[in-house]
ZAFIKOL-420550 format. One record per atom (N, C-alpha, C): x negated, y, z. Coordinates in steps of 0.001 Angstrom, whole numbers, padded with zeros to 6 digits, always signed. Atoms other than C-alpha are relative to their C-alpha. Layout:
N
XYZ...
***
This chain:
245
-000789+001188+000304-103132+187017+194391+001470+000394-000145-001527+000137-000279-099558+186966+193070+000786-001054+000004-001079+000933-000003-096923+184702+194552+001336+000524-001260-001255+000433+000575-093890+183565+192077+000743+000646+000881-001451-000833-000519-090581+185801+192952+000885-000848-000481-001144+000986+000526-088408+182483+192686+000660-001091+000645-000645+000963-000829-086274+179728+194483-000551-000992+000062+000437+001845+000734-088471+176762+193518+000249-000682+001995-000292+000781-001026-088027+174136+196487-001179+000036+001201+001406-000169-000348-090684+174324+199232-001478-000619-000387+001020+000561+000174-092899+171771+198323-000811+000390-001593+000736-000501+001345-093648+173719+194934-000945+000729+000461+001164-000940-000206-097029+176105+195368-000571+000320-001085+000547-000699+001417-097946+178458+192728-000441+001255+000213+000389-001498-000566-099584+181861+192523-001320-000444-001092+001017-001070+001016-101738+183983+190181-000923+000482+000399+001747-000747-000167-105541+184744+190398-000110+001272-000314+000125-001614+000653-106293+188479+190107-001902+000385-000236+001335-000269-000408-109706+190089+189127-000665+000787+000962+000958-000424-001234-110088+191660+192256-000281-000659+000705+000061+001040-001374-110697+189023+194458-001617-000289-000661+001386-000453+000018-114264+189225+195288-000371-001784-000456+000945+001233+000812-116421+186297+192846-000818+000262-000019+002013-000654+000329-119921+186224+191209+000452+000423-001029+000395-000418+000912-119069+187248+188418-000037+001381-000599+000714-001527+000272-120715+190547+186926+000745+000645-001241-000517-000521+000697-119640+193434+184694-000549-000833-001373-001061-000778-000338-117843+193672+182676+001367-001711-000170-000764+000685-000771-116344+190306+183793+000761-000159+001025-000145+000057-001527-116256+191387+187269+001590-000045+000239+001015+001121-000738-115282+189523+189572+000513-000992+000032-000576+001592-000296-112922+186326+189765+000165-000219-001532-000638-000038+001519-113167+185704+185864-000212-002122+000603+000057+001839-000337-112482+181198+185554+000150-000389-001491+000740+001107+001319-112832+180597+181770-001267+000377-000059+001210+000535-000167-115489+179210+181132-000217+000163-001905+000755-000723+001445-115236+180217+177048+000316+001797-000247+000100-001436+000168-115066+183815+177878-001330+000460-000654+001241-000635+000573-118571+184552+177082-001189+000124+000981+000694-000297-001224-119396+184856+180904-001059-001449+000468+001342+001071-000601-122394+183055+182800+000567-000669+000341-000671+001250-000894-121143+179543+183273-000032-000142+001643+000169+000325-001585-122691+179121+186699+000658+001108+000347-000911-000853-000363-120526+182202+187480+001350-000311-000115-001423+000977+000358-117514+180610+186161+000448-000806+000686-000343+000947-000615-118099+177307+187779-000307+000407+001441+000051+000125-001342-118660+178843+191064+001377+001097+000853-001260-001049-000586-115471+181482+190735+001076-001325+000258-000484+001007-000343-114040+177873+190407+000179-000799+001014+000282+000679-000828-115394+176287+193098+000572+000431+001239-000963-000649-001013-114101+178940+195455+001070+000236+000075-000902+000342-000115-110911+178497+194291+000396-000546+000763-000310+000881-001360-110550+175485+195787-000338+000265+001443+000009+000188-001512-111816+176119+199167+000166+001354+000480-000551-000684-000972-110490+179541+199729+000963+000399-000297-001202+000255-000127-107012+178990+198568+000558-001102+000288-000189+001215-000241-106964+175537+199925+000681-001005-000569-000884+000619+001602-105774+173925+196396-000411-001931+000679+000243+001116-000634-105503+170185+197526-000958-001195-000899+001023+000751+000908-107560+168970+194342-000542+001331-000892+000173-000798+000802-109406+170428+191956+000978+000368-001264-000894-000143+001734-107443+172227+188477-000109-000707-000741+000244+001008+000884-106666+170113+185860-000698+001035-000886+000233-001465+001381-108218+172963+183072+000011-000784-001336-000187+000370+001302-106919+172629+179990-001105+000715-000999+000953-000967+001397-108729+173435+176471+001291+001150-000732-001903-001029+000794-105928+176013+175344-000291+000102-001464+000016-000249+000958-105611+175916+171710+001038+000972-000887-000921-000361+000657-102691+177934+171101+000984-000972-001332-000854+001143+000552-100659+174939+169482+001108-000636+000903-001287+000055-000771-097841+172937+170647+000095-001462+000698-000370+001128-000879-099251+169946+172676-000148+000182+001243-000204-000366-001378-098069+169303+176033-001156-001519+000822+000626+001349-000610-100076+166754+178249+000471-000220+001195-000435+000614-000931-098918+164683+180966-001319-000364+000751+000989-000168-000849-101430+165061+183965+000533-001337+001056-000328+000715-001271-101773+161671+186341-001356-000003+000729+001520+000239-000943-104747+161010+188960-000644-000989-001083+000435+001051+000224-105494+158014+186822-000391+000537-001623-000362-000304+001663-105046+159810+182791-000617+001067+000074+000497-001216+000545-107116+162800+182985-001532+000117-000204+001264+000076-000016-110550+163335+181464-000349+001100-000543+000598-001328+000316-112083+166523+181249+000898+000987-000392-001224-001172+000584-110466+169624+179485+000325-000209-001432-000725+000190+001125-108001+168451+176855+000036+000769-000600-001098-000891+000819-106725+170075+173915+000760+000006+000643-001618-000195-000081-103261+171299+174824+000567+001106+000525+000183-000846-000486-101624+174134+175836+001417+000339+000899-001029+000332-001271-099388+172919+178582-000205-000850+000653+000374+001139-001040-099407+170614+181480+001035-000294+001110-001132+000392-000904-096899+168731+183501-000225-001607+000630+000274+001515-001224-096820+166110+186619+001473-000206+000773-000545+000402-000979-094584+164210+188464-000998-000225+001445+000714+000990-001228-097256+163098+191090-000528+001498+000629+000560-001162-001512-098187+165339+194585-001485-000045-000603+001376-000664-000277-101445+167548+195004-000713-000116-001640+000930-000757+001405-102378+167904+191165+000406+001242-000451-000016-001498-000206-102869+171231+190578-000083+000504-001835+000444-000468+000966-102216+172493+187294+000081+001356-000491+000698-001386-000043-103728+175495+185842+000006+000316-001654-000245-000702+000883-102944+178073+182978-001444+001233-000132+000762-001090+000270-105681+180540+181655+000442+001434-000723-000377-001413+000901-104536+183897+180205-000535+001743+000401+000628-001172-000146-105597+187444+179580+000490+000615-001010-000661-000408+001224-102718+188330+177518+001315-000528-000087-001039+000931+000652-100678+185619+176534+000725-000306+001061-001003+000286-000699-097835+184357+178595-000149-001301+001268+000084+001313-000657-098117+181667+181355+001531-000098+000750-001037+000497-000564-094937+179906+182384-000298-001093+000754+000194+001383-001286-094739+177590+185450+001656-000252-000081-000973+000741-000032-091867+175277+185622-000102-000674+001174-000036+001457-001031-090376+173098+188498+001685-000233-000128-001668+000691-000475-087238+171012+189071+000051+000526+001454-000556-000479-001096-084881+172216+191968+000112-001441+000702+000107+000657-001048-085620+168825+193446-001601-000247+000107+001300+000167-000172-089211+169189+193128-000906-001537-000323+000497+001030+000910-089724+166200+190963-000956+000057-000654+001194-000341+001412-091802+167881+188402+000000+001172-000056+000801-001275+000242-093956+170658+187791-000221+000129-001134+000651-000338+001565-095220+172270+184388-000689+001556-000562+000313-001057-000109-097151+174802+183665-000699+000211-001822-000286-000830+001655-097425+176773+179746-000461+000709-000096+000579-001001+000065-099732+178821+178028+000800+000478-001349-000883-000211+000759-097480+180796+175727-000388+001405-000953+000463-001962+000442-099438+183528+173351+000954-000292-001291-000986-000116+001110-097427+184069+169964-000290-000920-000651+000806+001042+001402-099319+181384+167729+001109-001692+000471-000666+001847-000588-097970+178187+170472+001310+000072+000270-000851-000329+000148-094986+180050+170844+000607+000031-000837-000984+000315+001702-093887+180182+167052-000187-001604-000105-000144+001300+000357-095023+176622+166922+000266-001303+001093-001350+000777-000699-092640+175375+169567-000655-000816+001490-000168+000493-001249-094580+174930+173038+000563-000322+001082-000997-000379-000768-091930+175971+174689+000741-001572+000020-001398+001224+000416-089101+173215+173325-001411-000990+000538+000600+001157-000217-091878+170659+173094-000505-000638+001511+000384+000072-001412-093208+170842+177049+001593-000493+000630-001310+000379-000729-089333+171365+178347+000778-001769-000688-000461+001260+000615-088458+168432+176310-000414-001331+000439+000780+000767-000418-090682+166307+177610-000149-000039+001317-000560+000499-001549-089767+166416+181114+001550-000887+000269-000580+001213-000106-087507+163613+182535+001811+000952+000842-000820-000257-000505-085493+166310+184705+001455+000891-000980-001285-000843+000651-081933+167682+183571+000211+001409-000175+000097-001416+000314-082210+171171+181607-000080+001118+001353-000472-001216-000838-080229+173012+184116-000562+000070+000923+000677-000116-000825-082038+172124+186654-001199+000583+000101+001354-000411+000389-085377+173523+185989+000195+001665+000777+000185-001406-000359-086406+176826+187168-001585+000543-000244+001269-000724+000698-089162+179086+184921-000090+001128+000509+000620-001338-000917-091328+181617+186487-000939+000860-000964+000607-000368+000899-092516+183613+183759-001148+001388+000294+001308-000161-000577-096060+185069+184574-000444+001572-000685+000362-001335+000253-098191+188314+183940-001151+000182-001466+000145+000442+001466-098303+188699+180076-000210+001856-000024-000191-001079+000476-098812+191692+177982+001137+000901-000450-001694-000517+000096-095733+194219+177757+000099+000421-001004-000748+000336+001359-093824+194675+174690-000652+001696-000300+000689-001370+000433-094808+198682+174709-001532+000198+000129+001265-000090-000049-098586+197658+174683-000554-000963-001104+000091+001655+001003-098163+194644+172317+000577+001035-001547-000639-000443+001679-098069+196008+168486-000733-000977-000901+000621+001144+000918-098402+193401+165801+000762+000323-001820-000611-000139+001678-098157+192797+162236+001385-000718-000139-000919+000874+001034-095513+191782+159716+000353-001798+000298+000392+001540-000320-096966+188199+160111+000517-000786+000874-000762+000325-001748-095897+187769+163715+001336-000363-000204-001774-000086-000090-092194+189043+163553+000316-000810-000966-000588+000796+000873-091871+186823+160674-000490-001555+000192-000136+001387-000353-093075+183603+162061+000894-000315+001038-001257+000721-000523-090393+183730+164619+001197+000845-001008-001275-000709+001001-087404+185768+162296+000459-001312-000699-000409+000811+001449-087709+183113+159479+000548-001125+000976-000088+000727-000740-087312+180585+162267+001191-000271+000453-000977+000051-001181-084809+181767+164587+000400+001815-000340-000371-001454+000054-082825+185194+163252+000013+000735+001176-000105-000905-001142-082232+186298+166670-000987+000797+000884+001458-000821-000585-085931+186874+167290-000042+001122-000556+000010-001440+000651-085731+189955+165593+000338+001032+001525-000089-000605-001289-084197+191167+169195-001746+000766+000835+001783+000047-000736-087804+190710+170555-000844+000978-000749+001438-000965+000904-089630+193415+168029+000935+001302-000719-000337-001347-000059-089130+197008+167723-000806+000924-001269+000751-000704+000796-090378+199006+164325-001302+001645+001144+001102-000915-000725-093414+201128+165430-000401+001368-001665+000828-000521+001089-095210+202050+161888-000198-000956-001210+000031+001358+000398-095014+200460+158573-000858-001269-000051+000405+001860-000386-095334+196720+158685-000358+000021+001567+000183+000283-001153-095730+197060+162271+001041+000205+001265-001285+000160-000536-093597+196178+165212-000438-000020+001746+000273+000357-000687-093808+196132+168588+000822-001298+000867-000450+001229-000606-093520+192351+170522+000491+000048+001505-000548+000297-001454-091441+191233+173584-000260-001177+000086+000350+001665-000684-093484+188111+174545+000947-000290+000886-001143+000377-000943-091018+188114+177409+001302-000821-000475-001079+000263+000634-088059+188291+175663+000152-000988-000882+000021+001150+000466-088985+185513+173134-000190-000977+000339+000354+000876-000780-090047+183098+175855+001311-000440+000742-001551+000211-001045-086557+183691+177607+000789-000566-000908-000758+001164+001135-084951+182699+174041-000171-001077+000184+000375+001257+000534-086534+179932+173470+000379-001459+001471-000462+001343-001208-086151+178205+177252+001594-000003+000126-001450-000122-000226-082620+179363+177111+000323-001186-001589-000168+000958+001074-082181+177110+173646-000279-001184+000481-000177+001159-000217-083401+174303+175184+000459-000662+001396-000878+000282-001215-081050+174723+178256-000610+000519+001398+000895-000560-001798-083321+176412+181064+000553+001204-000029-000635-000976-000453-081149+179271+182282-000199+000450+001203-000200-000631-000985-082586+179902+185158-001531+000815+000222+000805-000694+000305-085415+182226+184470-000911+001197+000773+000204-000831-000834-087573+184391+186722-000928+000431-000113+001235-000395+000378-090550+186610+186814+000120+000934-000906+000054-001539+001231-091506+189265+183996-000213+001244+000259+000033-001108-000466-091987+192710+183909-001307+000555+000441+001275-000472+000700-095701+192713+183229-000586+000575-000079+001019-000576+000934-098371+194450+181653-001206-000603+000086+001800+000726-000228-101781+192725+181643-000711+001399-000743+001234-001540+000324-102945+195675+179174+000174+001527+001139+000092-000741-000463-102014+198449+181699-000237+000144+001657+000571-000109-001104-102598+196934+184815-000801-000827+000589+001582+000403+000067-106420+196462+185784+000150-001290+000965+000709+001405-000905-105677+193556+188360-000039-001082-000475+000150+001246+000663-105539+191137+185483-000683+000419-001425+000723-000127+000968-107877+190667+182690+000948+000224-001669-000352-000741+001109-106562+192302+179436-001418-000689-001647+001093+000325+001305-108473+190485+175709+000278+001604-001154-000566-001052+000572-106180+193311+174081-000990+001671+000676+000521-001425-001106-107667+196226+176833-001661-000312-000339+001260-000147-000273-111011+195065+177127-001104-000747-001251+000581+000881+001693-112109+192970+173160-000191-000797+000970+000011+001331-000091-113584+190041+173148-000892-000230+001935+000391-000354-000941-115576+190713+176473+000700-000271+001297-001033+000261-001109-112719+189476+178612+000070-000931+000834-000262+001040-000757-112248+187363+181532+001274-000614+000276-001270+000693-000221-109624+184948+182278+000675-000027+001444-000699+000711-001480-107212+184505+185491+001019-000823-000371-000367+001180-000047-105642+181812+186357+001459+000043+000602-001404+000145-000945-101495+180692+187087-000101-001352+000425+000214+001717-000474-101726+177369+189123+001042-000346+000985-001242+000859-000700-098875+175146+190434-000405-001433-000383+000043+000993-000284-098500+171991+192140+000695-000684+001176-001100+000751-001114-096528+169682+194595-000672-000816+001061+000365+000015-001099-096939+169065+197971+000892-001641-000059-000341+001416-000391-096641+165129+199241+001441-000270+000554-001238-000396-000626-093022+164255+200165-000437-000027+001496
***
């Protein structure tokens, strides 16, 4: 399990699933994999789930999103949630909902206000990232920019990440300064700073206070890798949520 390296207020609680933490599920899933469209035996899935809850003592079950890599955010209440949405973000004002990020690659950002108003939590791979999850989630909270504090999660590192043309030019054409974020490798190819474009983009829409990073999902085995291991991959989980005043 990794705890967040960040100031959030006490009543925030967040922390990262690893695949060593002993589950059912079997090679080459093994062992805490929690999506459930990995490929892996559901009843393995729903029972790496189940022990979530009762042996990190999560005060409800995860909201689990449908992650589409796009740019809607959903507003999680006890009363508004039915099953696993499209969307590929999630944010609450209200105590003990627990919301939950899937990745094995892509970026997960957790958000909270420094008065512990609101939580939010972001799945951020390059696709929901060029098409503005970022802005659209922070935007859509009630609390004041500066206040916020992003905990940016265990993504793939920029010297393991090589992409096409395609990529660097859906954020470039966008936003010139993304060019910072990608490094020539070989032609048409570049290597990506998911990091570094995630820190743009919350810094544009006023979140300066930024924490976390420093990564690798492809080089280190305690988190599931789609890049390291094909399609064959399991998911872990970033989950935050607020404690009752």
């Amino acid at each position: 399990m990794i705890r967040p390296d960040w100031p959030a207020p006490s009543r925030v609680h967040a922390f990262v699933t690893t695949r060593a933490i002993r589950g059912r599920s079997n090679p080459p899933y093994d062992h805490f994999n929690l999506g459930l469209r990995s490929g892996d035996d559901e009843s393995a899935v729903l029972a790496n789930r189940e022990q979530l809850i009762r042996d990190f003592g999560l005060p409800s079950a995860p909201r689990w999103i449908h992650q589409v890599h796009g740019d809607r955010s959903l507003r999680v209440t006890e009363e508004l949630f039915d099953g696993e949405q499209m969307a590929d973000a999630a944010f609450t004002t209200q105590p003990d909902i627990v919301l939950a990020i899937l990745t094995a690659d892509c970026l997960p950002i957790l958000i909270a206000a420094e008065d512990a108003s609101e939580i939010a939590a972001i799945h951020a791979g390059w696709r929901g990232l060029s098409a503005g999850i970022v802005e659209s989630t922070v935007r859509r909270l009630r609390s004041a920019k500066h206040t916020l504090l992003a905990w940016l999660g265990p993504a793939i590192g920029a010297a393991s990440y090589e992409v096409g043309d395609e990529v660097r030019r859906a954020f470039v054409e966008k936003e010139p300064q993304a060019a910072q974020a990608f490094v020539a490798t070989r032609p048409n190819h570049w290597q990506c700073d998911l990091y570094a474009l995630v820190r743009q983009r919350l810094r544009a829409v006023g979140v300066e206070r930024i924490y976390g990073g420093g990564f690798d999902t492809f080089r280190d085995t305690r988190f599931y890798s789609y890049r390291r291991d094909g399609q064959r991959s399991g998911r872990f989980a970033s989950l935050i949520w607020l404690d009752p005043r």
